[in-house]
C-alpha positions in Angstrom: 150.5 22.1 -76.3 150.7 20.7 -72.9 153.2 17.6 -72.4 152.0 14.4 -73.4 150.5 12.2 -70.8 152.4 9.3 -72.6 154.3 8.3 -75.7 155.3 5.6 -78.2 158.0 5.5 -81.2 157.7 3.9 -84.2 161.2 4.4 -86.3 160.4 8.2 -87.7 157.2 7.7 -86.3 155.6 9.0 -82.5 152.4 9.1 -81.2 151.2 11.4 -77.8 148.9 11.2 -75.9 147.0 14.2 -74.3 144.1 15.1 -72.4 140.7 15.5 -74.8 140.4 19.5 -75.1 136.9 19.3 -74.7 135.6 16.3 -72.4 137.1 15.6 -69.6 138.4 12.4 -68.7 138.5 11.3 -72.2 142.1 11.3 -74.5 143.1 12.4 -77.8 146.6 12.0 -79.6 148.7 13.2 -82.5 151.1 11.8 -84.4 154.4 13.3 -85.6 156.9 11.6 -88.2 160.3 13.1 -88.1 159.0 15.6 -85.4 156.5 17.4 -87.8 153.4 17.1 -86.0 150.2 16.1 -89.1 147.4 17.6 -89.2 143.9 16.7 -88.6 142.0 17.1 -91.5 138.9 17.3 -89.3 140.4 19.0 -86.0 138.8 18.2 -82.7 138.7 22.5 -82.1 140.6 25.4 -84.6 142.9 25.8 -81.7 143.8 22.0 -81.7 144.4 21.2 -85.7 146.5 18.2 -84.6 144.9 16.4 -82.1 142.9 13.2 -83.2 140.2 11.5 -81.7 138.2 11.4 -78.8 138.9 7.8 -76.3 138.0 6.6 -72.9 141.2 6.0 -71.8 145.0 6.6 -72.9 145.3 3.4 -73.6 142.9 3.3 -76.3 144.3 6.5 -77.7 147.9 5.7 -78.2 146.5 2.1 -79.4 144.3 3.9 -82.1 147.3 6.3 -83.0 149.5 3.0 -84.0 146.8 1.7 -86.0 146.8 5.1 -87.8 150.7 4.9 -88.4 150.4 1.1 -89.8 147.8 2.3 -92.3 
């Protein structure tokens, strides 16, 4: 995968954000605890099993990607 656009780090805990595989200008991001990246259960594409998500902008991504650590 491509480096993330941005990042944020929650003790073990990060979520990136990158570019939405398929629509363009939209966001996606994946989260990683103890840098093992989790899998989507649902993935966006086969070739992206980790990304999560499709979001207008990166804030909303990395925003939804904390909610998904706190739960």
């Amino acid at each position: 995968m491509k480096k993330p656009i941005t990042e944020k780090a929650f003790g073990n805990w990060r979520v990136s954000v990158y570019p939405h595989p398929i629509i363009k200008d939209k966001f996606s991001y994946t989260l990683a605890l103890t840098e093992q990246l989790r899998t989507n259960p649902d993935p966006i594409t086969p070739t992206h099993p980790c990304l999560f998500g499709c979001f207008d902008s990166l804030q909303e991504a990395l925003e939804a990607g904390v909610e998904e650590i706190k739960n």
